[in-house]
C-alpha positions, 0 to 999 in steps of 0.5 A: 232696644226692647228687651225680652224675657224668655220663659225658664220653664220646659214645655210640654210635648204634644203630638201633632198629626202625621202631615203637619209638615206640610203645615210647617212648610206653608206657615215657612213659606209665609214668614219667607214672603212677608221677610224676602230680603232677609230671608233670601239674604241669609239663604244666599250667605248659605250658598256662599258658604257651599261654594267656599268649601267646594273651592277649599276642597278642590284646592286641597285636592280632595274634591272626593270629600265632596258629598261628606263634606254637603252632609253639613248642610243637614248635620249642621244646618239646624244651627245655622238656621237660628237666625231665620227661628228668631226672624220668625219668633220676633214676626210671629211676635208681631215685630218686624225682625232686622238683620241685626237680629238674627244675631240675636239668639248667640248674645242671648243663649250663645252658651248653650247654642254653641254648645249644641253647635260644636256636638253637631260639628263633631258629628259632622266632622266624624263623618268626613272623618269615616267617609275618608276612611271608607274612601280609601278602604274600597279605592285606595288599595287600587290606586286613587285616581288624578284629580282630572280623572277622579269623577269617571275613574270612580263611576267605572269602578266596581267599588263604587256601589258598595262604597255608595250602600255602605257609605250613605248607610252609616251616613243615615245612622249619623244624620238620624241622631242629628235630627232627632237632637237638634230638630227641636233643641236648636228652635228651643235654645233660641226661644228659652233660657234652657240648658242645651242639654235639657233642650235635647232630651226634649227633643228626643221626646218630641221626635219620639212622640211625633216620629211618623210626622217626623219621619215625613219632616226628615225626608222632606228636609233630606229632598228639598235639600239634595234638590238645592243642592245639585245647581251648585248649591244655588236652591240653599238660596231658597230652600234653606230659609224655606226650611228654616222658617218651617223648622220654627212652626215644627217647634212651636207645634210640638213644643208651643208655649202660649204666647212670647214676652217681649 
């Protein structure tokens, strides 16, 4: 087994120009084409995640909690993706990735990756939290309806488009500062021995220097993402390693180091 040594050192932070995510996405889809079976492989453990928690929540009866509970895929999501940055570290490297090193990146920095992990299952948590709260606040009050009922008895509801506004607007506060956490971090604590802490400030600097590049990055994700999402989450099969991929070239760009030691 080759073992790697990776860089202690912080990169610096460069600006990028305002489309290089279409650039991410096509260097993410070529590690996708050269890795199908794994990458395909992770997107459909993804899937499969979305329909266990569509079937716990049905079985808990509150299938409401829907919506909130998919914002995961985009709070959480960067975590989840660390095995697809490491695929494509170790393909950039001029290695061809197993399946067994996906896993690589918790043996190696698990500490500090699980740190940043729980702050973004706080985050996501939090949200489900409000949105339950909010839920209640403009429906509760007029008696929630059956389970059968649910999906019309909200559409007819005069409730329903302040619920929408006011709800995916706190949502959007959330997933921003998500984003602009973990957009950087999480490819940095797969590709360096640096604190989770560290791995944030600089990712609030990237997102800050590049953030017309980063604003277009976050609504292509946000896209991409609520597409998969509607077939019952069958995109995520595609989508999720597609952006995954891309979301290591985003990194490399805004934070390149010169070359990998392995």
């Amino acid at each position: 087994m080759t073992t790697e040594t990776l860089p202690l050192a912080a990169p610096p932070i460069r600006q990028v120009a305002t489309d290089a995510p279409w650039r991410w996405l096509a260097a993410g889809w070529q590690d996708l084409l050269a890795l199908p079976s794994l990458s395909l492989a992770y997107g459909g453990a993804v899937c499969l995640a979305g329909w266990l928690l569509s079937l716990l929540l049905f079985e808990t009866g509150t299938l409401w909690a829907i919506l909130p509970a998919s914002a995961g895929f985009f709070l959480v999501g960067p975590l989840l993706a660390a095995g697809l940055y490491e695929a494509s570290r170790l393909r950039e490297a001029g290695r061809r990735p197993g399946r067994a090193d996906i896993l690589a990146p918790f043996r190696r920095n698990g500490s500090q990756l699980g740190l940043l992990g729980l702050v973004l299952l706080l985050i996501h948590l939090f949200w489900v939290r409000v949105a339950g709260l909010l839920f209640m606040l403009f429906f509760g009050q007029h008696g929630v309806p059956a389970m059968q009922a649910l999906p019309l008895g909200l559409l007819r509801s005069e409730q329903l488009l302040p619920f929408l506004v006011i709800g995916t607007g706190f949502g959007c506060i959330l997933a921003a500062a998500s984003f602009a956490a973990a957009a950087v971090s999480v490819p940095m604590l797969v590709d360096r021995e640096i604190s989770a802490l560290e791995a944030v400030a600089l990712s609030l600097r990237a997102v800050l220097a590049n953030w017309r590049a980063m604003l277009l990055w976050a609504a292509l994700i946000v896209v991409f993402t609520g597409l998969a999402l509607v077939p019952f989450y069958l995109g995520l099969v595609l989508v999720f390693p597609l952006i995954g991929h891309a979301s290591w070239h985003a990194y490399r760009d805004v934070a390149s180091r010169p070359g990998i030691t392995a």
